[in-house]
N, C-alpha and C positions, 0 to 999 in steps of 0.2 A: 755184468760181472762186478762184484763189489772191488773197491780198491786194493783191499789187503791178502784178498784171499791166497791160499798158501805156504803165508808167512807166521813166524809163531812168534807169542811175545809172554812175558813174564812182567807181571805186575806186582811189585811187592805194595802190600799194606791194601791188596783187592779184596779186602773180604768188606771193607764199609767204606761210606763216605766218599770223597775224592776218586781213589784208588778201585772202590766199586763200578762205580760212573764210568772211567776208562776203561776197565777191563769191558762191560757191557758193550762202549762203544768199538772197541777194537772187533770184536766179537760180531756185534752187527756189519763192519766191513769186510767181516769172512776171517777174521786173523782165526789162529788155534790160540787160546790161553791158557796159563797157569798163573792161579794168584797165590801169594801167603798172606798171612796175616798171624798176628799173635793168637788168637783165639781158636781152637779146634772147632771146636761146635758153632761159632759164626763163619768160619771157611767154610764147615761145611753145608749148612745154610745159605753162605753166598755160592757157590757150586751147586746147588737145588737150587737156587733161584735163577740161574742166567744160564742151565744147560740148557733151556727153550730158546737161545740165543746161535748158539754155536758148541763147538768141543770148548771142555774148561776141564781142568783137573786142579785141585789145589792142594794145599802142607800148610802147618800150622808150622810157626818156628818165631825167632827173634833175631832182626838181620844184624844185631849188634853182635851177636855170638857166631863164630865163622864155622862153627860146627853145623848151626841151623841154616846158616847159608849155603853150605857145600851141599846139607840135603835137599834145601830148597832147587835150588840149580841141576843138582842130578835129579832130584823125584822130577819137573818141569822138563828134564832133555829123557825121560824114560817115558811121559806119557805125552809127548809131543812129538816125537822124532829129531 
């Protein structure tokens, strides 16, 4: 049994770099993920790339604006549980 499995976690800034990396690796421990990032079309290219990993769902937004945060957080608790 992987470590994480059944647990869900929310990665912001998963669509590149750093933030990619972790979500991938959460992912391989079993976790469920949701990443944002700023970019639509790189979220959802990182979500095509790591669904071969585990569940991923991601939103494109900006965590400085608390509008795209409250989506972020609710679209992550809608397709996470």
């Amino acid at each position: 049994m992987r470590g994480l499995a059944g647990k869900r976690v929310l990665v912001s800034g998963g669509s590149s770099g750093i933030g990619l990396a972790t979500a991938q690796r959460f992912l391989e421990e079993g976790a469920r993920v949701a990443i944002g990032g700023l970019d639509p079309a790189e979220v959802a290219g990182a979500v095509a790339g790591l669904s071969r990993y585990g569940e991923i769902s991601g939103r494109a937004g900006d965590v400085s604006r608390e509008d795209d945060v409250a989506q972020l957080t609710d679209g992550a608790a809608g397709a996470l549980g």
